[in-house]
C-alpha positions as CSV (number, residue, x, y, z in Angstrom):
1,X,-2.2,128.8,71.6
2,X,-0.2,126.2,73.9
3,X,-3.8,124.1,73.6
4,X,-3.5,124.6,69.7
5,X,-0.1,123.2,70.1
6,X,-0.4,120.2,72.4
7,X,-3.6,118.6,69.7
8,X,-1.3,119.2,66.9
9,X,1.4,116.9,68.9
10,X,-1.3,114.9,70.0
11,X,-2.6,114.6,65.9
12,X,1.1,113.8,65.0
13,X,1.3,111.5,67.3
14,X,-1.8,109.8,66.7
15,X,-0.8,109.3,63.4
16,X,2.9,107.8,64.0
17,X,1.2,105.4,66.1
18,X,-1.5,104.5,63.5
19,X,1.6,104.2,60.5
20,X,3.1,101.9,63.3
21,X,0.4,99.5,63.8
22,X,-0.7,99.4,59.7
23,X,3.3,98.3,59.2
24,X,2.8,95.6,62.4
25,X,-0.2,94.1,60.2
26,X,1.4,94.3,57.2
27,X,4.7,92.5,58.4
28,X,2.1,90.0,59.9
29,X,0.8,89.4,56.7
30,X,4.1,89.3,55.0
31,X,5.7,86.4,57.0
32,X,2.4,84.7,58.3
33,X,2.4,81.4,55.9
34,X,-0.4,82.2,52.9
35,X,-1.2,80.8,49.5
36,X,-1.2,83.9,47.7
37,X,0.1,87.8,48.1
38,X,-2.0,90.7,49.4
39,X,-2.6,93.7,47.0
40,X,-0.1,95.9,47.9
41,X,3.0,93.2,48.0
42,X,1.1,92.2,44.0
43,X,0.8,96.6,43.5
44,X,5.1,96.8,44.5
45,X,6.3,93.4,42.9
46,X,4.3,94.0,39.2
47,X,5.1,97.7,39.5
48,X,9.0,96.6,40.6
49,X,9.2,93.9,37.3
50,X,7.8,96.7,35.1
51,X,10.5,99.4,35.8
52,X,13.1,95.9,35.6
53,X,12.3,95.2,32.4
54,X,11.8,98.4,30.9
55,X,15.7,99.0,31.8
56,X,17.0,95.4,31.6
57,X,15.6,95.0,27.9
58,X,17.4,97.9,26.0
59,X,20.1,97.2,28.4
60,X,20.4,93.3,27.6
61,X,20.0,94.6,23.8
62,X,23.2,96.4,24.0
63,X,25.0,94.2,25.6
64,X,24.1,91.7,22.7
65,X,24.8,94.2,20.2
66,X,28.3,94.2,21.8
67,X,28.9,90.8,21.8
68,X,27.5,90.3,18.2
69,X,30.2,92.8,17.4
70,X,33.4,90.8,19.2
71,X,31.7,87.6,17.4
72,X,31.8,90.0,13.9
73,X,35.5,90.5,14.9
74,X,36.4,86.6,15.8
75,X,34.9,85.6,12.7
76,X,37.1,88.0,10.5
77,X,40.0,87.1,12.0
78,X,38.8,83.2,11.4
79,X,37.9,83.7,8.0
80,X,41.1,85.1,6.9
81,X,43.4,82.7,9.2
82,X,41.5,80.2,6.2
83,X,42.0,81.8,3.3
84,X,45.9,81.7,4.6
85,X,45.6,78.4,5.1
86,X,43.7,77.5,1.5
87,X,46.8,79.3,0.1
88,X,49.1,77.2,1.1
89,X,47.3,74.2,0.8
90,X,46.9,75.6,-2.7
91,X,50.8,76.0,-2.9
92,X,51.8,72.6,-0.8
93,X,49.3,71.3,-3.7
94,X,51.0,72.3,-6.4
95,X,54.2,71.7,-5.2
96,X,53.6,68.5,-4.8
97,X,51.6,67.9,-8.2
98,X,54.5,69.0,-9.8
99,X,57.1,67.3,-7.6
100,X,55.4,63.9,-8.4
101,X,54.5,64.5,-12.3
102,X,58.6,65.0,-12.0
103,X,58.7,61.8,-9.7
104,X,56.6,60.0,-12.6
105,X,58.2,61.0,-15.8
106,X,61.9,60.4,-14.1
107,X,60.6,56.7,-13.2
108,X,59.8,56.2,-16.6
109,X,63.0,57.3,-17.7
110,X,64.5,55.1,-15.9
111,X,62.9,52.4,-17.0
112,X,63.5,53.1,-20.7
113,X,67.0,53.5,-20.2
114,X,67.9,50.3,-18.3
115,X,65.4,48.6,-20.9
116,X,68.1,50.4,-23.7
117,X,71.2,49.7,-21.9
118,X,70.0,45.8,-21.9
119,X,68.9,45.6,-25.3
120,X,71.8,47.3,-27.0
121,X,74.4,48.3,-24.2
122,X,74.2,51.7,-25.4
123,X,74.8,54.6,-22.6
124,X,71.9,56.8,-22.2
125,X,72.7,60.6,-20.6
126,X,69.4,62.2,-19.2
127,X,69.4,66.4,-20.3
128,X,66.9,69.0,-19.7
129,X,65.2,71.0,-22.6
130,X,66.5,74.7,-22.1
131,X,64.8,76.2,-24.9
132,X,62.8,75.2,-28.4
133,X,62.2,76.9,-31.6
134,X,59.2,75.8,-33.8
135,X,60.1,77.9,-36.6
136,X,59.9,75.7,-39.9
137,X,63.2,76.7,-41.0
138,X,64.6,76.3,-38.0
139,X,63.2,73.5,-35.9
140,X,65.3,73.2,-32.8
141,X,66.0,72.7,-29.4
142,X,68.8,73.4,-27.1
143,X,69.7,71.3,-24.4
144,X,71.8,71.6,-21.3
145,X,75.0,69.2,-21.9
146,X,77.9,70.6,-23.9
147,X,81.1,69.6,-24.5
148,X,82.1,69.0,-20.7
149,X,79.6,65.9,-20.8
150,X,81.1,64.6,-23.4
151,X,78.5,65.8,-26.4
152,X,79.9,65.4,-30.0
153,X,78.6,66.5,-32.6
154,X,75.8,63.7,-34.7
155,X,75.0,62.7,-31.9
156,X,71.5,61.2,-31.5
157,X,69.2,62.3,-29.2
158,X,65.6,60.6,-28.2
159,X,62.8,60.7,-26.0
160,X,61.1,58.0,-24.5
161,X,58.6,57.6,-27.1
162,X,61.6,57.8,-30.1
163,X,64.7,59.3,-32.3
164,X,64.1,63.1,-32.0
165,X,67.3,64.1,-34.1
166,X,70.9,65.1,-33.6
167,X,73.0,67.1,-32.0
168,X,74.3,69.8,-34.6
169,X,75.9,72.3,-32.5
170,X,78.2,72.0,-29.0
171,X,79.4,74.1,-26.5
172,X,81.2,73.8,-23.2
173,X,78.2,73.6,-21.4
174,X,74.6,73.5,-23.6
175,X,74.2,71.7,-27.6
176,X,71.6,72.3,-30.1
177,X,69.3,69.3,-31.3
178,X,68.5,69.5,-35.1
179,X,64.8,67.9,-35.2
180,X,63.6,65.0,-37.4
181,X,61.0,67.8,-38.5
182,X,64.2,69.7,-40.3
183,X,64.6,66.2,-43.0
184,X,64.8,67.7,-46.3
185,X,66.2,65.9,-49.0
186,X,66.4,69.0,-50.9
187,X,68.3,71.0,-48.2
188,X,72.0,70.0,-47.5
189,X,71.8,71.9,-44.4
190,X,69.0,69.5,-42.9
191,X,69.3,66.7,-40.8
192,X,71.3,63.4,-42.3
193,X,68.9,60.6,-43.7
194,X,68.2,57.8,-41.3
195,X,69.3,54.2,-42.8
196,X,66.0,52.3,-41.2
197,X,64.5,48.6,-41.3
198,X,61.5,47.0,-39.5
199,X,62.0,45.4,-36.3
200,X,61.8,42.0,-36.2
201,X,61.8,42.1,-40.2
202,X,66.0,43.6,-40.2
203,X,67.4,41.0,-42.0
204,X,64.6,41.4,-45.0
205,X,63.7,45.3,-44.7
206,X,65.5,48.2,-45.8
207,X,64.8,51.7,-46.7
208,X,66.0,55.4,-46.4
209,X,64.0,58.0,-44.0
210,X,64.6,61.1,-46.2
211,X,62.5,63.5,-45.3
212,X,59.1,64.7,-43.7
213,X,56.1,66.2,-45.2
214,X,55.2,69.5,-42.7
215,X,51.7,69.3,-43.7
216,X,50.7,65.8,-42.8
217,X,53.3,65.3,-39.9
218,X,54.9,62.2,-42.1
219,X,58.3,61.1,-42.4
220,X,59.0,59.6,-46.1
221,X,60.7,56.5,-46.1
222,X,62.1,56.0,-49.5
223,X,64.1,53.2,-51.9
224,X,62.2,50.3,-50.4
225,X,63.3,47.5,-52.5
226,X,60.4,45.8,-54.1
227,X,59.3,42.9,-52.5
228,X,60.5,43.9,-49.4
229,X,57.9,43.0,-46.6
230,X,56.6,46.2,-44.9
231,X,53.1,46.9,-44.7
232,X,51.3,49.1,-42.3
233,X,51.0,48.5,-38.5
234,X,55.7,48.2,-38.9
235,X,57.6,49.1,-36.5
236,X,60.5,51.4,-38.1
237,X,63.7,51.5,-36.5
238,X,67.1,52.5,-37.2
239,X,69.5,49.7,-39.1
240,X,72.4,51.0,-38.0
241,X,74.1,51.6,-41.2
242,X,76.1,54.5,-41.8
243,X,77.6,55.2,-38.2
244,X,75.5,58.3,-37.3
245,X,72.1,56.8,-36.0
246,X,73.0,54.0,-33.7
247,X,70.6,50.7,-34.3
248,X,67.6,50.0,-33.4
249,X,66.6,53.7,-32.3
250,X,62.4,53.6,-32.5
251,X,61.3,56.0,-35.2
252,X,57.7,55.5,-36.3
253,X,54.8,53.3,-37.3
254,X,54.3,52.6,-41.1
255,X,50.4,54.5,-41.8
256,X,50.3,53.1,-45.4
257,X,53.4,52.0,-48.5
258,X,52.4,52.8,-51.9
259,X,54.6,51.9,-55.0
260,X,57.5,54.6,-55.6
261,X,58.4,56.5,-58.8
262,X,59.4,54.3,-61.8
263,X,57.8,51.3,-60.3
264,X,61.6,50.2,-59.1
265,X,60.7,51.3,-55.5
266,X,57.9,51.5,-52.5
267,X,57.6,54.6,-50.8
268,X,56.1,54.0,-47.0
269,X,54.6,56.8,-44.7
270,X,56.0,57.1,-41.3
271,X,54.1,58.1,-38.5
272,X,56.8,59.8,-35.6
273,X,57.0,58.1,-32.7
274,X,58.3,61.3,-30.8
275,X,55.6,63.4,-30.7
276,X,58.0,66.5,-30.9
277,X,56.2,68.8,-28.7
278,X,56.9,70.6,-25.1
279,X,59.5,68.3,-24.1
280,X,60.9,68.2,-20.5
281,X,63.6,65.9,-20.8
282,X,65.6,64.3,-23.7
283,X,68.4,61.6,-24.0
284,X,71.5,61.4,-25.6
285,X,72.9,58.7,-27.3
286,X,76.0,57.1,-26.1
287,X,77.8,54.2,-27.6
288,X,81.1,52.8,-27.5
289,X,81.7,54.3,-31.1
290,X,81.0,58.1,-29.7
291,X,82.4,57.4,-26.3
292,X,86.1,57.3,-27.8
């Protein structure tokens, strides 16, 4: 039994010492200086970049899957930061349209009513269109000077373009603006005829704007004497006569002058200068005659 013992030490041993020496050799192998590997450093380093990438795949997939998701989130939070942004560029846009259509018109105001002030020395005050009724018996507008500006009643009021009509009612602090469109010769409630003449004919033109024809658009100017010297392509304006309209107030361009009833008279269609639409702002007419 003790012999049986001793060889099994002796085997155990034997084998230690034979592990020992197979691990000297391979270390030899392993730092000696060679071209290739041997088959058991090619066995451990494939088997080693197998079990690697069987883990480090999945594992990198997740981890992109991750990131892609944090990128998802960044670009949300971008793409709304924009649409913010387009929104008030949107507004700022606007805003500024609007501020310089304003800018524009008011420039052009100005303009007209220094040319006005040098022509005739008549005092034009600037108002803004508060409302505007385009019913055909009651074409009006109301405006925001009353009777604390100085608004009287006949009063004439104009655009840039032309006459527009007169004032008709006044309060303290807004008046309403009969329009040309109201001329009726048969209505003594419409606006007053306009004593007109041709510019740069006044001293040989005459004629009475009496009314205006709702279908075509037309003012009539009627009792043209004849022989008087308008034709189409005139410039009508106000003569002046009869203290209401003050001269020289631009009303229209003459479309055509046929003979008028009887023969005695010529009859000429006006085309408005006005256009009498959406108005934002009108003038009102001041001369020395109102001003008192």
């Amino acid at each position: 039994m003790l012999k049986l013992f001793k060889l099994f030490n002796n085997k155990r041993l034997f084998i230690l010492l034979i592990t020992l020496v197979m691990f000297i050799v391979v270390m030899g192998f392993s730092l000696g200086t060679r071209k290739s590997l041997s088959w058991p450093e090619n066995f451990l380093r494939d088997t080693t970049g197998f079990v690697q990438n069987l883990f480090y795949k999945p594992a990198g997939y997740v981890a992109g899957l991750f990131q892609d998701i944090g990128n998802l989130h960044d670009l949300a939070e971008e793409n709304e930061q924009l649409k913010i942004v387009a929104a008030q560029y949107a507004r700022d846009k606007a805003q500024y349209n609007f501020i310089k259509a304003q800018y524009d018109r008011y420039q052009i105001d100005l303009k007209f009513t220094n040319a006005q002030k040098n022509l005739y020395k008549y005092d034009y005050r600037i108002a803004n269109v508060v409302s505007l009724t385009t019913e055909p018996s009651n074409n009006t507008l109301v405006i925001d000077l009353g009777a604390k500006d100085g608004i009287k009643l006949n009063m004439s009021v104009t655009s840039v373009e032309g006459l527009v009509g007169v004032i008709s009612k006044v309060s303290n602090f807004t008046s309403t603006v009969k329009l040309m469109t109201m001329m009726d010769l048969n209505d003594p409630n419409s606006q007053p005829p306009i004593a007109a003449t041709v510019f740069n004919k006044e001293g040989t033109t005459f004629g009475m704007i009496e009314s205006y024809d709702q279908q075509s658009g037309m003012l009539i100017m009627n009792k043209i004497p004849v022989g008087n010297p308008v034709v189409k392509g005139d410039t009508i304006i106000s003569s002046g006569i009869g203290g209401i309209y003050p001269r020289g107030m631009s009303i229209g361009t003459v479309e055509s002058v046929k003979v008028g009833e009887y023969g005695l008279t010529s009859t000429a269609i006006i085309k408005p200068a006005a256009g009498f639409q959406d108005w934002k702002e009108l003038f009102v007419v001041f001369t020395q005659e109102r001003a008192e």
